[in-house]
C-alpha positions in Angstrom: 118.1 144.3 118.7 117.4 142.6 115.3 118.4 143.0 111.7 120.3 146.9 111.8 118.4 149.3 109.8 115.1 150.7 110.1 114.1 150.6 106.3 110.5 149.6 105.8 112.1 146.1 104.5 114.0 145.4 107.3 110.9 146.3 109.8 108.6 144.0 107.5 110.9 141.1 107.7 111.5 142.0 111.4 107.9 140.9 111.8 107.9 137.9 109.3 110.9 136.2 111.5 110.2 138.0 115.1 109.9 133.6 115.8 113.4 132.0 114.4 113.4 128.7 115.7 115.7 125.2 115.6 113.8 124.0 112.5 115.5 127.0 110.6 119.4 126.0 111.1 121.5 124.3 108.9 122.1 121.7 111.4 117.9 120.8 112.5 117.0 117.1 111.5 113.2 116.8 112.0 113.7 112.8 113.0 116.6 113.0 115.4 114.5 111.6 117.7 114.0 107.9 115.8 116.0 105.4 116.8 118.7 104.9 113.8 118.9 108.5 112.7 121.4 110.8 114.4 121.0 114.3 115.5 122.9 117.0 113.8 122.2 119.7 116.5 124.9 120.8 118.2 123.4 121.1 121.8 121.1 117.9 121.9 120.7 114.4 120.7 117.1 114.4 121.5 117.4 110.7 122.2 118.7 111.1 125.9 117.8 115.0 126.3 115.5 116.7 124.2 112.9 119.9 124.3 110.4 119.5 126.1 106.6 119.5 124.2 103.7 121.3 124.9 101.2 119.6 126.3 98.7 117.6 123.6 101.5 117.9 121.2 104.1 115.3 119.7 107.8 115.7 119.5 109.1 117.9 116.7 112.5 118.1 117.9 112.2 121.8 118.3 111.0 123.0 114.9 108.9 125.2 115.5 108.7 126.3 119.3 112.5 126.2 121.2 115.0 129.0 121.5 117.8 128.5 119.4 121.4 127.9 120.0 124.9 130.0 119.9 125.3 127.3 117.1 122.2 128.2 115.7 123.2 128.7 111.5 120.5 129.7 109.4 118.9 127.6 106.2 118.6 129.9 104.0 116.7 127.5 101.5 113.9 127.2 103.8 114.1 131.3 104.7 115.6 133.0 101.5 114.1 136.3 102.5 116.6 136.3 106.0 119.7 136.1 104.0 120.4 139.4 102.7 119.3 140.8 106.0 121.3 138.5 108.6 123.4 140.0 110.6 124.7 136.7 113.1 122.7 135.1 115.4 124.0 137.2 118.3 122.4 140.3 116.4 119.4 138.2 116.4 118.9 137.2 120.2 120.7 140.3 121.8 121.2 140.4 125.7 119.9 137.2 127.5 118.2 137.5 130.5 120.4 135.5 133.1 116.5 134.1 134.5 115.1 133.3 131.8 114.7 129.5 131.9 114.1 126.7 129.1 112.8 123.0 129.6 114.2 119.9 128.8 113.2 115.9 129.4 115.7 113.3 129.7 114.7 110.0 128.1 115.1 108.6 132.0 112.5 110.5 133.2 110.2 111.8 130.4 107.6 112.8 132.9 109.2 115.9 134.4 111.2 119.0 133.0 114.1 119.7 133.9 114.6 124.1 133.4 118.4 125.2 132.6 119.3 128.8 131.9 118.8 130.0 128.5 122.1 131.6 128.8 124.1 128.2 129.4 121.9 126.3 126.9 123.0 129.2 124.3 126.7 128.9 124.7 126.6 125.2 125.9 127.6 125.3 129.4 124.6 123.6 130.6 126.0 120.0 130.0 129.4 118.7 130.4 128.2 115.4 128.4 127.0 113.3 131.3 125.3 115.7 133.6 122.9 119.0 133.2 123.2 122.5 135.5 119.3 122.3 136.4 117.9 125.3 138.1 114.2 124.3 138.5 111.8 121.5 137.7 108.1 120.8 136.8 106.2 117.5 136.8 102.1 116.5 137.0 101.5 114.9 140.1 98.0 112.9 140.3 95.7 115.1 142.8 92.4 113.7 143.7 91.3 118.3 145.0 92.1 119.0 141.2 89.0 118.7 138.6 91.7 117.2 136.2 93.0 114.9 138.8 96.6 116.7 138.7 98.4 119.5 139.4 101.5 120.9 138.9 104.3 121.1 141.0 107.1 123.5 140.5 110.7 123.8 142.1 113.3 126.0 141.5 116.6 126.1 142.5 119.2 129.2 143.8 122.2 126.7 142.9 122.0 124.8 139.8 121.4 120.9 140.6 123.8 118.4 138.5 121.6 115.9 137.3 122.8 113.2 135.6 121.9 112.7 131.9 121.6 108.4 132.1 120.8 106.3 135.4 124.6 104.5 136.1 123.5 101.1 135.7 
């Protein structure tokens, strides 16, 4: 389910913004990440926890690859054409598949992802502030059989696994 109507219109921006991403809301701030500037997102600080990257890719805070957020509130500036069409983001994103699975990296451990359900990540039950409700994982681990010299290993989890957001020092 999208935009509402089937008008030629509607089905042409349908296409232009089948991709709605962080970097479209109100609250996106491309340097979150930098030391000194603070995040306006309402599920991440993307100091501590962040999205993960692709690989061969640098940080973008989301901009223009995540899934977006119950919080999610559209620029309009950026994507003038969306406004007379919006309908509210849960129009937008419809029924959530309770599988379906987005990465994150913790700033203590940047070299594995951690998956949490899209579901809790949309409504913001997948951190109570000092822990995350992880249901798999994925790192690179060096492999001398592999013709990169590493493979991945995946783990996923029928519970969720708390894991905590900083090491207690």
């Amino acid at each position: 389910m999208f935009f509402g109507t089937g008008s030629d219109e509607v089905e042409r921006l349908r296409d232009e913004f089948s991709c709605i991403t962080c970097g479209m809301c109100k609250h996106f701030k491309v340097r979150a990440d930098i030391d000194g500037e603070d995040s306006n997102c309402k599920r991440l600080d993307h100091k501590k926890v962040r999205f993960h990257e692709p690989w061969f890719k640098s940080y973008d805070c989301g901009q223009f690859g995540q899934k977006i957020c119950g919080d999610f509130n559209p620029d309009f500036s950026s994507a003038p054409a969306l406004e007379k069409l919006w309908l509210g983001i849960d129009a937008y994103v419809g029924e959530i598949p309770d599988k379906e699975l987005i990465g994150l990296r913790l700033k203590r451990d940047p070299d594995k992802i951690y998956r949490v359900k899209y579901k809790e990540f949309y409504d913001g039950s997948f951190s109570d502030g000092k822990t995350i409700r992880v249901f798999g994982t994925f790192e690179q681990k060096r492999s001398p059989k592999s013709p990169t010299g590493y493979m991945g290993v995946t783990k996923r989890f029928d519970e969720p696994v708390l894991v905590p957001i900083d090491i207690e020092a």
